[in-house]
N, C-alpha and C positions, 0 to 999 in steps of 0.2 A: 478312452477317448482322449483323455491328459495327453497322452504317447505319441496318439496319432496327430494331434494339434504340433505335439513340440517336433517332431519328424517332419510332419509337415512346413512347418514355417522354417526350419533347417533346408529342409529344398528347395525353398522362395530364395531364401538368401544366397543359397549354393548359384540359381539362377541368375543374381543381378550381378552376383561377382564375374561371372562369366561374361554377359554381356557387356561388363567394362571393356576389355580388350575390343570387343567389335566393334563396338562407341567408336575408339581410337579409330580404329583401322578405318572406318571411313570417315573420319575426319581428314585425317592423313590423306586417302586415295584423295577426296573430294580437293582436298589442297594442291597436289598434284598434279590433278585434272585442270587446276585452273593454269598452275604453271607452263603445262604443255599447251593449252592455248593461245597463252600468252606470247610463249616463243612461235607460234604458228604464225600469229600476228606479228611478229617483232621480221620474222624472215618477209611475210607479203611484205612490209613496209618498206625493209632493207631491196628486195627484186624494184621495188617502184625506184628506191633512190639510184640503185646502179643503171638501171634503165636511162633514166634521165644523164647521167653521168655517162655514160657508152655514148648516147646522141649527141652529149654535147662537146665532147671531145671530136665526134667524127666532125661535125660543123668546124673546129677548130684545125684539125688536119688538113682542109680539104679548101678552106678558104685562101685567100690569095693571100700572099705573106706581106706583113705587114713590119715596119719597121721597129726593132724592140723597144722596149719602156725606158724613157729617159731619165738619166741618172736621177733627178730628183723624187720619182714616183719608184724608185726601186728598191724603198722599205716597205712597201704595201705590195711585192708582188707574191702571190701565193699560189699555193698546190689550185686551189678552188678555183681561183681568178685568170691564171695565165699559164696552169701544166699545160704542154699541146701548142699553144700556139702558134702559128706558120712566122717565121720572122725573117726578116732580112738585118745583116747588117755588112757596112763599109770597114776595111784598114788591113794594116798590114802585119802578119804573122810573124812571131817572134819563135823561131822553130830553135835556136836553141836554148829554151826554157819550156822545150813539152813534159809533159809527164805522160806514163803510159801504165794505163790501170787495168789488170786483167779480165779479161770478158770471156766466157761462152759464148758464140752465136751460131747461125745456122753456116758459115761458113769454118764453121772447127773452134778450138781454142787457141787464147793469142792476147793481143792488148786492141783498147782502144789509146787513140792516137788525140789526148787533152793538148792544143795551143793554144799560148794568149793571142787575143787579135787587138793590137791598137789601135782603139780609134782615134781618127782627127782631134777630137776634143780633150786629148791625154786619158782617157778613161779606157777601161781594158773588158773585154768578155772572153772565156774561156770555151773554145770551141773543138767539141768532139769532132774530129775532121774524119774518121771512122774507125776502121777495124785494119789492124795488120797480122800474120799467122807470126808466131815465136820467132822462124828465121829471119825478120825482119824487124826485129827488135830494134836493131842498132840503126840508128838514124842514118848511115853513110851508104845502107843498102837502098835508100828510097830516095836520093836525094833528084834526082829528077822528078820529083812528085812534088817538091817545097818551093812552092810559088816564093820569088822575093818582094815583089812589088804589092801594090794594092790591089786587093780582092776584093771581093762582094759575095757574099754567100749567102744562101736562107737555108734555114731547115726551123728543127720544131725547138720553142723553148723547154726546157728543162729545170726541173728545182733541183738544189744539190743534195747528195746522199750525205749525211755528215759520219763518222765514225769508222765506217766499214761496210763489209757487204754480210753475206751469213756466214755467224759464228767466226769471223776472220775481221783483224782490225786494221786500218792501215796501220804501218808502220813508216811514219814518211823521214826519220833519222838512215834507214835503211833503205830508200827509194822503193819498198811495198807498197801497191796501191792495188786495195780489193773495192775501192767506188769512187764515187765521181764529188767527193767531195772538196766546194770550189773555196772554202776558207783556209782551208788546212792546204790544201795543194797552193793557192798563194801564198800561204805566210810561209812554204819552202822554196817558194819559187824566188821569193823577195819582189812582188807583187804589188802593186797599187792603182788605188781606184779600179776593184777589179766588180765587178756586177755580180751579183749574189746567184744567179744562176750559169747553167750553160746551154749550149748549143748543139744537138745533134744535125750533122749538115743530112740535108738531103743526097739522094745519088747521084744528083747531075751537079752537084758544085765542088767537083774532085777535079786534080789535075791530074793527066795521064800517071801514070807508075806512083800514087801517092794511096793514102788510105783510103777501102771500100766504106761508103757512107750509106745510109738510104736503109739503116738497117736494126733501126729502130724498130722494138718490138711494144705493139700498142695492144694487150689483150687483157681483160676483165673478166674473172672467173665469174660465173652469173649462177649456181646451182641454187638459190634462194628459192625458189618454187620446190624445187624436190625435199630440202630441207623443212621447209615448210607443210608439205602433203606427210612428212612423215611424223613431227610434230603433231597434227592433229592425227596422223591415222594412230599414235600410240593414245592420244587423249580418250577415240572413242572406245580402243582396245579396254582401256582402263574403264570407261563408264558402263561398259558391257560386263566387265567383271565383278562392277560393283552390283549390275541389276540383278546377274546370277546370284551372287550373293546373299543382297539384303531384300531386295527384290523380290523372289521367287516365293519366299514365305508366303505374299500375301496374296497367290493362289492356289495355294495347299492346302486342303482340307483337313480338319483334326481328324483322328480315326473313328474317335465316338460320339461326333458332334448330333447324330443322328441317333443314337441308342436308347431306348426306355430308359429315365432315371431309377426304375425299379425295375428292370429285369433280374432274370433269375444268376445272369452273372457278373451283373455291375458290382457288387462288392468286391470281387475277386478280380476282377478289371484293373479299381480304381485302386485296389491293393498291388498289381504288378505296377500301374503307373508311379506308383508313388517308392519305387525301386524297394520291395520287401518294409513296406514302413510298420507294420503290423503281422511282422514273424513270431514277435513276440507274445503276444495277445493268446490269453488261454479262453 
């Protein structure tokens, strides 16, 4: 009996050492699970903010243009506040100090066409006047397109790209420009009072043979909903794994839960359950 006791409680303990690692393991799922939720939750949030951001840019595009923000409100102007805005503004173009910054668009690759515009008031904005292909690089191919006198033009405000575009940096010692960045293109321009942002003109404020405008691209990737159903579809994957699991145990029936405590082959039973605990035994 000694034997079978110390066998015995040797396969108690064989028992709970095993079930440490299961412990873990749904510790860990169940932590996991809450993670995946949470990003399910974090993407519905993100779908509600861009939602609102897509409407409220369209209001901004679509509204009448409005004249831009006056020198002194123009530390406070930002992405949130005034990306988008339809604007108008007066003066007269200083065409030989553009800078031309290279662009993809749907009309090929080429530059867009950055001018200062003076305004009345000595103060300067830099205006994307639009898009030209490569062979028109050289300003003396367009010059029937370079208004001299005073313009008025509207299109959409713009914040400046500072640094470069992807993976590429300006280089403005070598007249490179991969973005639209309006402090650094002033400070090579020898620039002042120049407005923190710029201006993409609309299509109709070009002059015959000058650059194509109006080609502004306004698009917001929005996949937050599919990100989101995927998030939680891996949560409930995981909660399912856990039910097969740990779960299923508790409707599984022991094999001899139902058996006479004294039948004629309970001892030899309880001797296979207990993996040969009493081989020994004469």
């Amino acid at each position: 009996m000694s034997e079978i006791r110390t066998v015995t409680s040797r396969a108690k303990g064989t028992r709970r050492k095993a079930a440490r690692p299961a412990l873990w393991l749904a510790v860990l799922s169940l932590a996991a699970f809450a993670v995946l939720i949470a990003l399910g939750v974090w993407q519905i949030e993100r779908r509600a903010w861009k939602l609102a951001l897509i409407d409220r840019v369209e209001q901004r595009v679509h509204a009448p243009a409005q004249p831009i923000p006056s020198p002194a409100s123009w530390p406070a102007v930002s992405t949130a506040n005034d990306e988008y805005r339809h604007v108008n503004v007066a003066g007269r173009f200083l065409h030989d100090r553009e800078t031309l910054v290279q662009a993809v668009t749907e009309e090929g690759g080429g530059y867009w066409v950055l001018t200062p515009l003076l305004r009345d008031d000595g103060t300067m904005v830099l205006v994307n006047r639009g898009f030209v292909p490569s062979e028109r690089r050289d300003a003396s191919t367009r010059q029937t397109g370079n208004p001299d006198g005073r313009v008025e033009i509207t299109g959409l405000l713009r914040i400046t790209e500072p640094k470069g575009g992807f993976l590429r940096n300006n280089v403005p010692q070598h007249n490179r420009w991969y973005s639209r960045d309006v402090a650094a293109i002033a400070a090579a321009r020898g620039l002042d009072k120049v407005a923190p942002f710029f201006i993409d003109t609309d299509a109709g404020s070009q002059t015959a043979g000058g650059p194509i405008g109006g080609l502004t691209v306004i698009r917001f990737p929005n996949n937050h909903l599919i990100y989101a159903l995927t998030w939680f579809a891996l949560a409930f994957m995981l909660a399912g794994g856990l039910f097969v699991t740990f779960g299923g145990g508790l409707f599984r029936r022991k094999r001899f839960v139902h058996e006479p405590a004294g039948g004629p082959d309970a001892s030899a039973r309880r001797t296979g359950s207990d993996a040969g605990t009493i081989v020994e035994q004469t």
